[in-house]
KOLFI-454095 format. One record per residue (C-alpha): residue number from 1; x negated, y, z. Coordinates in steps of 0.1 Angstrom, whole numbers, plus 2048, in hexadecimal, padded with zeros to 3 digits. Each point is the difference from the previous one (the first is absolute). Layout:
residues N
DRENBA rovex  c1  c2  c3
DRENBA   NUM   X   Y   Z
...
This chain:
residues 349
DRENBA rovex  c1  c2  c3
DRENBA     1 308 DE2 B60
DRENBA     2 80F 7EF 81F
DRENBA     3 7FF 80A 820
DRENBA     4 7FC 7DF 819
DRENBA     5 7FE 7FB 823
DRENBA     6 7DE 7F8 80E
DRENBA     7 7ED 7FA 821
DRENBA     8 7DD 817 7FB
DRENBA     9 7E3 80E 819
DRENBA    10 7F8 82B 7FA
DRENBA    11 7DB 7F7 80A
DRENBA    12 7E6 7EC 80F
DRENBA    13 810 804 826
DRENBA    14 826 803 7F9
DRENBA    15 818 7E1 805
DRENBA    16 814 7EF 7DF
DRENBA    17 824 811 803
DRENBA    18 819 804 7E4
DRENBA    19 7FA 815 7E5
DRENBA    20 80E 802 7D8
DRENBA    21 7ED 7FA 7E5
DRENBA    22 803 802 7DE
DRENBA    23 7FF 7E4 7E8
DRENBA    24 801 802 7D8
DRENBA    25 81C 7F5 7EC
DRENBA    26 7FC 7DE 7EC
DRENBA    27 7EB 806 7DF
DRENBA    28 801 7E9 7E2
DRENBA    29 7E8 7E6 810
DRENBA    30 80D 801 828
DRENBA    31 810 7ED 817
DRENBA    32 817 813 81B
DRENBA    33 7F9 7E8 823
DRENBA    34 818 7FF 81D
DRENBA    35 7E5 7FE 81B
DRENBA    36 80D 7E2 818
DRENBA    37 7E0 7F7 816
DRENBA    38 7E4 80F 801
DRENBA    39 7E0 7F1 813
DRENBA    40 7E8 811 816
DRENBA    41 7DA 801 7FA
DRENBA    42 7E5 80D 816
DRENBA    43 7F5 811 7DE
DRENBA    44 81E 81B 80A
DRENBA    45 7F8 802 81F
DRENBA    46 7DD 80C 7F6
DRENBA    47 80D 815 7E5
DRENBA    48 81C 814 814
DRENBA    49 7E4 806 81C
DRENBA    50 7E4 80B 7E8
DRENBA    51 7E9 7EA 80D
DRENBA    52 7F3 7F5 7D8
DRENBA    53 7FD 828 7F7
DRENBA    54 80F 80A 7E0
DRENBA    55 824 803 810
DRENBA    56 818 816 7EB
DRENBA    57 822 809 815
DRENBA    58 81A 7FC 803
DRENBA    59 7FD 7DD 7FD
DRENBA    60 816 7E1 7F9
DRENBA    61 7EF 7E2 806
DRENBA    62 80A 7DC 7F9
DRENBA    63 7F5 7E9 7E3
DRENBA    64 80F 7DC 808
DRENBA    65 823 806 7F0
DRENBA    66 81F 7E8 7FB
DRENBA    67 81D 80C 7F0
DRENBA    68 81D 7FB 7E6
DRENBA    69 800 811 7E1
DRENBA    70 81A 81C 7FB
DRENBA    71 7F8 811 7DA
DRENBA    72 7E6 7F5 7E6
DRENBA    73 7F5 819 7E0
DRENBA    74 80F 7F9 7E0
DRENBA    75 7DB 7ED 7F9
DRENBA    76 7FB 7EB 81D
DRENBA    77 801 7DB 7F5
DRENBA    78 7F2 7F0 81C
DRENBA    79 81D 80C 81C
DRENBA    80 82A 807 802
DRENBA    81 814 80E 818
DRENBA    82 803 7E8 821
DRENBA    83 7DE 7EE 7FD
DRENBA    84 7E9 7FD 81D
DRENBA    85 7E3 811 7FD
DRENBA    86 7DE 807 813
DRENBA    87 7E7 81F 7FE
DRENBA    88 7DD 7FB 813
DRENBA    89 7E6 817 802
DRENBA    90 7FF 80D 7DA
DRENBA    91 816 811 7E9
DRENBA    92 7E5 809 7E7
DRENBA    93 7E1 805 7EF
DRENBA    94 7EE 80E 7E2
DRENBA    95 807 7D8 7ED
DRENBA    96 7E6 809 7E8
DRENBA    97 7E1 7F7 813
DRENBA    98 7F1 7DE 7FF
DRENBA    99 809 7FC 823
DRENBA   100 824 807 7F8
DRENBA   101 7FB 7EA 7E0
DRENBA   102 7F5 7E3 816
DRENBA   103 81F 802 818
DRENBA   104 7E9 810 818
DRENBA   105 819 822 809
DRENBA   106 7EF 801 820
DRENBA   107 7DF 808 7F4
DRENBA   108 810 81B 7E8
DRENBA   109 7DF 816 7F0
DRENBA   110 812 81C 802
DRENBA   111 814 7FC 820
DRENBA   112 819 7E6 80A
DRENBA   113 822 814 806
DRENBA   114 809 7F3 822
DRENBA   115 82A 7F9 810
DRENBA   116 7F9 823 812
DRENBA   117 7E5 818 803
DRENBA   118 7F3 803 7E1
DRENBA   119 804 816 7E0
DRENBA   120 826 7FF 7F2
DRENBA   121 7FD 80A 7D9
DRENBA   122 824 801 7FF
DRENBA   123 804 81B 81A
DRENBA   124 7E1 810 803
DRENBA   125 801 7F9 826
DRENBA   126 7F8 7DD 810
DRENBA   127 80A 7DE 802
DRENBA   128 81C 7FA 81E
DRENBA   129 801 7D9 810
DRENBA   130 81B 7EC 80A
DRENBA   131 80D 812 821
DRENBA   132 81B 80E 7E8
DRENBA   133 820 7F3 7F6
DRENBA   134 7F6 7F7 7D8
DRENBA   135 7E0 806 7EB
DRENBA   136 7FE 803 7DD
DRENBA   137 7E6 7EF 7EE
DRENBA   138 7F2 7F5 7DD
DRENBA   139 80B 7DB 7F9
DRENBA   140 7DC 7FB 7FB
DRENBA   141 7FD 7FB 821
DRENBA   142 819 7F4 80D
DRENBA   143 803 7DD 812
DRENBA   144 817 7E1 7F9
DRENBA   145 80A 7F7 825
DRENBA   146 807 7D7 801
DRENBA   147 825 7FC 80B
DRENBA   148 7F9 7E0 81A
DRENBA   149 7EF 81D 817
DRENBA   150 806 80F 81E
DRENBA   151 800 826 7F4
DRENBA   152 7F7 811 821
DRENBA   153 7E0 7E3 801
DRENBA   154 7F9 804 7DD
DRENBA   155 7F8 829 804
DRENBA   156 7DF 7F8 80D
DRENBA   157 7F6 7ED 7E6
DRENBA   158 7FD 820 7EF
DRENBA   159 7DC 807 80C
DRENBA   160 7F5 7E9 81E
DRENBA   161 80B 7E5 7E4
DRENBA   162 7EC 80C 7E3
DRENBA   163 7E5 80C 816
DRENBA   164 7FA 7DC 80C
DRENBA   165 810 7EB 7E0
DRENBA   166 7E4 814 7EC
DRENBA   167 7E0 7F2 812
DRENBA   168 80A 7DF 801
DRENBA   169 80A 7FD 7DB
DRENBA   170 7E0 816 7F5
DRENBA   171 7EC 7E4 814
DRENBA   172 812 7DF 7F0
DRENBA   173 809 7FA 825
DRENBA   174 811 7DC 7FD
DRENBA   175 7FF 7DB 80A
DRENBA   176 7E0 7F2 811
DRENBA   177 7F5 824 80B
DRENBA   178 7FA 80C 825
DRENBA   179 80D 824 803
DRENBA   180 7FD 813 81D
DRENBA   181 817 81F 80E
DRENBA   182 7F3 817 80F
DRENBA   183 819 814 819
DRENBA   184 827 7F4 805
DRENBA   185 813 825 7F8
DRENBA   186 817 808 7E6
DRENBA   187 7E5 7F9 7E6
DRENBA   188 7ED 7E0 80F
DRENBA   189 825 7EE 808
DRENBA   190 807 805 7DC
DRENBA   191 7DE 7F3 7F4
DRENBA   192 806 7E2 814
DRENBA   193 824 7F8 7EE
DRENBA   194 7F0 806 7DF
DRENBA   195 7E0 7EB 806
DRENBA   196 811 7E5 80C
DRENBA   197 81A 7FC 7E4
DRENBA   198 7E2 7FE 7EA
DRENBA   199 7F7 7E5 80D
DRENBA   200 7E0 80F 813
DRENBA   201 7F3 7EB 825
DRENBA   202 808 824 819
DRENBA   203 7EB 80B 817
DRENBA   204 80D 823 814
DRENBA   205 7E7 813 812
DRENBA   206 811 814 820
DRENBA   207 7F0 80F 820
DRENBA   208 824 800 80C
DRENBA   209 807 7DE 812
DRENBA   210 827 806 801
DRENBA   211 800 7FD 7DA
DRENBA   212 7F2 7DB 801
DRENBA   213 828 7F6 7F8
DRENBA   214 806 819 7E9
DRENBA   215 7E7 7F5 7EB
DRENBA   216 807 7DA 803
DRENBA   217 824 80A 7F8
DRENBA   218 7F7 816 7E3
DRENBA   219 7EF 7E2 7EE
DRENBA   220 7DA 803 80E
DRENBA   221 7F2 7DB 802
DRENBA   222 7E5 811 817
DRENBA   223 800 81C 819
DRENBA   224 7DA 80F 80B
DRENBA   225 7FD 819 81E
DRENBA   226 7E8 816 7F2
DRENBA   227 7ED 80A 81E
DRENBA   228 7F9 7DF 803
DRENBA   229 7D8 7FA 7F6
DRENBA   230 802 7D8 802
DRENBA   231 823 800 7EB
DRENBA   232 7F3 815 7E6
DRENBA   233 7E0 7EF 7FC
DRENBA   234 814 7E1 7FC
DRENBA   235 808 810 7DE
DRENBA   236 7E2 80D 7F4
DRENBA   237 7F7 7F8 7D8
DRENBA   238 822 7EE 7FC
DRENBA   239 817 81E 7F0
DRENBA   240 80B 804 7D9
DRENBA   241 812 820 807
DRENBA   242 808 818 81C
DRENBA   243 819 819 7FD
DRENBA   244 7F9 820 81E
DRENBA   245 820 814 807
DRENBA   246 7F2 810 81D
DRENBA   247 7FB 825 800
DRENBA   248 7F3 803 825
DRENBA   249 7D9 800 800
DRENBA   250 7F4 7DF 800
DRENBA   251 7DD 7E8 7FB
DRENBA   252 806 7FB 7DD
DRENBA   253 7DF 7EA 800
DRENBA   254 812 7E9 819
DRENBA   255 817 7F7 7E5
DRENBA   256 7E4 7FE 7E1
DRENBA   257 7F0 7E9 80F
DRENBA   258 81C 7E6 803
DRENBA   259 801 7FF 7D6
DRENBA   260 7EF 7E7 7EE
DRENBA   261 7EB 804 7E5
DRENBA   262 810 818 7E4
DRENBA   263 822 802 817
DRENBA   264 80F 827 804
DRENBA   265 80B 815 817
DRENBA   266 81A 818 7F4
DRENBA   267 805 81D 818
DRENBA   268 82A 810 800
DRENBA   269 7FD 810 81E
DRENBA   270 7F5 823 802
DRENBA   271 7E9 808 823
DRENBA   272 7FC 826 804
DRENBA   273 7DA 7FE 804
DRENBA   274 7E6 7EC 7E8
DRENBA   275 7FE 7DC 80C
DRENBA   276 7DB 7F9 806
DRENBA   277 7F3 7E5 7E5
DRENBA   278 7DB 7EA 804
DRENBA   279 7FC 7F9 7DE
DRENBA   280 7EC 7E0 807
DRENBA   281 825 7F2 80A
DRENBA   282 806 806 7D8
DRENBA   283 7DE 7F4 7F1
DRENBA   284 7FD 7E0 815
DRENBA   285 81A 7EF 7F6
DRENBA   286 808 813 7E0
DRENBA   287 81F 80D 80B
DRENBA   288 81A 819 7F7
DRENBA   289 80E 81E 80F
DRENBA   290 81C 811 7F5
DRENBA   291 821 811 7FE
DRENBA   292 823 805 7F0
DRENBA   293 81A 81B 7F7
DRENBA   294 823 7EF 7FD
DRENBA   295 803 7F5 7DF
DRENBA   296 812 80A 7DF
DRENBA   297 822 7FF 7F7
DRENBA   298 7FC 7DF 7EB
DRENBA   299 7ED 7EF 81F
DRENBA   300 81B 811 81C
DRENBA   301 81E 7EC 7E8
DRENBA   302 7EA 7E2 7FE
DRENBA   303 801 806 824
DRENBA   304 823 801 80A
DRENBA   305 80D 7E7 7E7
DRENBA   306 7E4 7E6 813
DRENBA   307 810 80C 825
DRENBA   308 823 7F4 7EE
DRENBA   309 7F1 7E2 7F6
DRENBA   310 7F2 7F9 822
DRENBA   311 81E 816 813
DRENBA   312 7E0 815 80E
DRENBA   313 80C 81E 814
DRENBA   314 7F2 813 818
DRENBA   315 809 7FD 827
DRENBA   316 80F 825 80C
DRENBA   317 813 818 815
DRENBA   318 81D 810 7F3
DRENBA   319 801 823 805
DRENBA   320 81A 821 7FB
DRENBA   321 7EE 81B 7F3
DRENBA   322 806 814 820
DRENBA   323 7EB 7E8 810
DRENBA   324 7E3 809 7EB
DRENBA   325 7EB 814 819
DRENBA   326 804 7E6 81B
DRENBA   327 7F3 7E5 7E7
DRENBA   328 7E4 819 7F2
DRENBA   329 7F7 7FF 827
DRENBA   330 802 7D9 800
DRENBA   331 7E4 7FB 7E1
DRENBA   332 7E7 815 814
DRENBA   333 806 7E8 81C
DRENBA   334 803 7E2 7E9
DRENBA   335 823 7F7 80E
DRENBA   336 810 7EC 7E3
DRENBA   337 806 7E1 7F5
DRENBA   338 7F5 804 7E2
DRENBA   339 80F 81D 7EC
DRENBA   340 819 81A 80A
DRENBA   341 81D 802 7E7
DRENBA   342 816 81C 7F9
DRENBA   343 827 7FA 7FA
DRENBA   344 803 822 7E5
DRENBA   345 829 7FA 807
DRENBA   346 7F5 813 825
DRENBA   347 7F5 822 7E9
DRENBA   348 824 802 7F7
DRENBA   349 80D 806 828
């Protein structure tokens, strides 16, 4: 075992600070990451504070990882010392289930095994995330990181990547479609990069009139106010897809009602009370409602190697890690443009 630097919370109320962690040594089938940026979901936010129950301390969070590999096991094939590599939000799963059989890790029957928080089998303890200086993990699932990439722009990728990428894709989102955004935060500004580069007419959805150019600039063809009753009706009937990242309580039915016959709505974002659905929005119309976990390992490579096709990264805000609390304070307030960013090098002052 190893004992690494980390940045971890005691419990629900008390701030990230330093704290050492221990990591296994490289089996047979690892790969040994020298953590180099690590992104900053809302997820840890939520996770650190408790506020999703099931919180085990103390806790390490961080699941959109970019690093260089520094030791492989005497079996991996797929990695060598010096490769970039990524880990998002999984490091394992049972990979016997027909979930796991399909690619489908996320929906893992017996339990996906999640970056941090979840059941380590290796040292009877729990997972630890990327606010650490390396993390150790089984070449299964580990990520080939495209080279033409900005690596500090690429972490993010990691989850509010997938988490959009995975929708769209599911949804044969392409040419000639009319997709709609829903929301333009660290999910919704990567929806609209990913949309757009497949080859989808935008449409962003914002009750935040400053974000009109930031949309425009991010590739939307079409920018709505959504407190606006004559602009939305404008749309009604005329949607293939709609992708919701918001997870502030919301009129989903406002949004249902803009899809055409057989289009979707795919719900990301996560509101902390049940959204309030009129069924007739579904059954006139025969529309779909729905939502998405990330996506699998196979999917999340898929993933990154179409970003470094397209040189798709996401917009952010470099961070040291003793910053962390200030830019915890930040999401709350939804101060960031789009994604905070952690420079791991900061850990080592």
């Amino acid at each position: 075992m190893m004992k690494i630097n980390a940045y971890a919370v005691q419990n629900a109320t008390s701030p990230l600070a330093p704290f050492v962690i221990q990591r296994r040594d490289p089996t047979a089938h690892d790969v040994q990451i020298e953590i180099l940026y690590c992104g900053v979901c809302h997820s840890d936010l939520h996770i650190a504070r408790n506020e999703w129950q099931g919180t085990t301390y103390p806790c390490v969070p961080g699941h959109e990882i970019i690093g260089r590999v520094t030791k492989v096991g005497a079996q991996v094939s797929q990695f060598k010392e010096g490769d970039l590599a990524g880990v998002g939000c999984l490091v394992d799963s049972c990979r016997t289930c027909e979930n796991c059989e399909d690619d489908l890790e996320q929906f893992c029957e017996q339990g996906p095994i999640f970056t941090y928080n979840s059941p380590d089998k290796h040292s009877g303890g729990l997972t630890y995330g990327g606010y650490s200086e390396n993390v150790v993990v089984d070449e299964a699932f580990v990520l080939h990181i495209p080279e033409n990439l900005d690596l500090a722009a690429t972490a993010p990728l990691l989850c509010a990547g997938i988490t959009t990428y995975s929708p769209l894709r599911h949804n044969n989102v392409g040419q000639g479609q009319k997709v709609g955004v829903v929301g333009l935060g660290g999910l919704g500004h990567m929806g609209v990069k990913l949309a757009k580069a497949l080859g989808a007419h935008v449409v962003v959805f914002t009750h935040s009139p400053g974000k009109v150019k930031d949309a425009l600039r991010l590739g939307a063809d079409e920018v709505v106010n959504s407190n606006d009753e004559d602009a939305m009706k404008k749309h009604l009937n005329s949607f293939h897809f709609i992708l919701d990242t918001v997870s502030a309580q919301h009129d989903i039915n406002a949004y249902l009602l803009l899809l055409k016959r057989d289009g979707t709505l795919t719900q990301v974002g996560v509101p902390p009370e049940p959204l309030a659905l009129q069924v007739g929005s579904l059954i006139f119309g025969r529309r779909n409602f729905n939502g998405s976990l990330i996506g699998g390992i196979k999917e999340t490579q898929e993933m990154l190697d179409f970003c470094g096709e397209h040189n798709i990264t996401a917009d952010f805000e470099l961070i040291p890690i003793q910053k962390i609390i200030e830019a915890y304070d930040r999401l709350v307030k939804n101060d960031v443009k789009y994604r905070f960013v952690i420079d791991m090098a900061s850990l080592k002052k």
